[in-house]
C-alpha positions as CSV (number, residue, x, y, z in Angstrom):
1,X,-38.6,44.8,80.6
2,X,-38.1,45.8,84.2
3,X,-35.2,48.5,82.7
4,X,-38.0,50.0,79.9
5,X,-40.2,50.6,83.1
6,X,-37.5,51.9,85.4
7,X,-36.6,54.5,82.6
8,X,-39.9,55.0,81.7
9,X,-40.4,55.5,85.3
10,X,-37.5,58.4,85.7
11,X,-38.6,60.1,82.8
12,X,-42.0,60.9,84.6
13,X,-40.4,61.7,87.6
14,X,-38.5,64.0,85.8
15,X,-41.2,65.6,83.9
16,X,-43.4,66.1,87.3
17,X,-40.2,67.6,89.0
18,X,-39.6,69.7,85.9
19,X,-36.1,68.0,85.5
20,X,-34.2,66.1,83.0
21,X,-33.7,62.9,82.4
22,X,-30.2,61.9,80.6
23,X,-29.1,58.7,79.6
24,X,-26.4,57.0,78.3
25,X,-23.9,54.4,78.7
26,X,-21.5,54.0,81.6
27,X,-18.8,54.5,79.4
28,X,-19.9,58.1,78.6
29,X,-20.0,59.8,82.0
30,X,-18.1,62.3,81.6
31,X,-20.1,63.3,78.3
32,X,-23.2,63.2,80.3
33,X,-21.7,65.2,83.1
34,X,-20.4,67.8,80.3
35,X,-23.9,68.0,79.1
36,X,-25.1,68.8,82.9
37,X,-22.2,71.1,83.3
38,X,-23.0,73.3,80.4
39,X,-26.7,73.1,80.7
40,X,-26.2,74.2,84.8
41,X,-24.2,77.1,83.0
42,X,-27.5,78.6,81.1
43,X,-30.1,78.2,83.6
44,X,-32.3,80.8,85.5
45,X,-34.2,80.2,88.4
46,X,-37.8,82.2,89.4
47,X,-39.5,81.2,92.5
48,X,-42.9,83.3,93.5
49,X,-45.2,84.0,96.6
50,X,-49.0,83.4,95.9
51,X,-51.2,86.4,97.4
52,X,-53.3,85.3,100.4
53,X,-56.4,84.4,98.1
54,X,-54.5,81.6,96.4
55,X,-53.3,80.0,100.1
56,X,-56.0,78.0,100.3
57,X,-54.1,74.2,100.4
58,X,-55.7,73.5,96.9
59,X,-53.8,72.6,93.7
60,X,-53.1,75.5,91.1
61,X,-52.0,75.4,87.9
62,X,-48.4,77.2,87.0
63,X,-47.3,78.4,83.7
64,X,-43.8,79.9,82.8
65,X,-43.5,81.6,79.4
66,X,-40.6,83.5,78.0
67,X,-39.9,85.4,74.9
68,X,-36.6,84.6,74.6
69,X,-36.2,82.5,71.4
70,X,-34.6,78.7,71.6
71,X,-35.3,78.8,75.1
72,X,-36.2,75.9,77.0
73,X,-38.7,76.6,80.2
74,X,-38.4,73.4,82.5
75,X,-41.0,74.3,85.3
76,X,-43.4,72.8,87.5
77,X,-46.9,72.8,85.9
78,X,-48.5,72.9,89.9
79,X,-48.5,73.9,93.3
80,X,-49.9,72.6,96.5
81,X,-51.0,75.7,97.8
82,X,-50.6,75.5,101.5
83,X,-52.9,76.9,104.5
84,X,-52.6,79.7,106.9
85,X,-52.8,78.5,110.5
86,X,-55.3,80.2,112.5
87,X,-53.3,80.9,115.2
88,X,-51.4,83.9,112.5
């Protein structure tokens, strides 16, 4: 019971982090590790700056698309917007 809530557990944290979460046997570490290996291979990374109306310290929704077919988009699906300090 306590391992079905510990990888029920990771698997949310993944998802909220916009990770992955891989499992397997400790016998197959270095098939897992291949898998990370080729997947770190492919990947992209975007980042963004929010214009000063969104900086606000309120929660906003993100959404990644892409065109490319097959492709997988891992990505937060918020921010945390934070404040400008007034002495800027």
């Amino acid at each position: 019971m306590k391992n079905e809530q510990a990888i029920d557990f990771l698997e949310k944290l993944a998802e909220v982090s916009a990770g992955r979460y891989y499992s397997g046997e400790a016998s197959d570490l270095n098939k897992t590790f291949n898998l990370i290996a080729e997947e770190l291979r492919h990947q992209y990374r975007l980042g963004f700056y929010p214009d000063n109306s969104k900086i606000d310290g309120y929660r906003h929704t993100l959404r990644v698309e892409v065109t490319a077919p097959n492709a997988v988009v891992r990505a937060r699906r918020s921010y945390q917007a934070s404040t400008l300090s007034n002495g800027s």
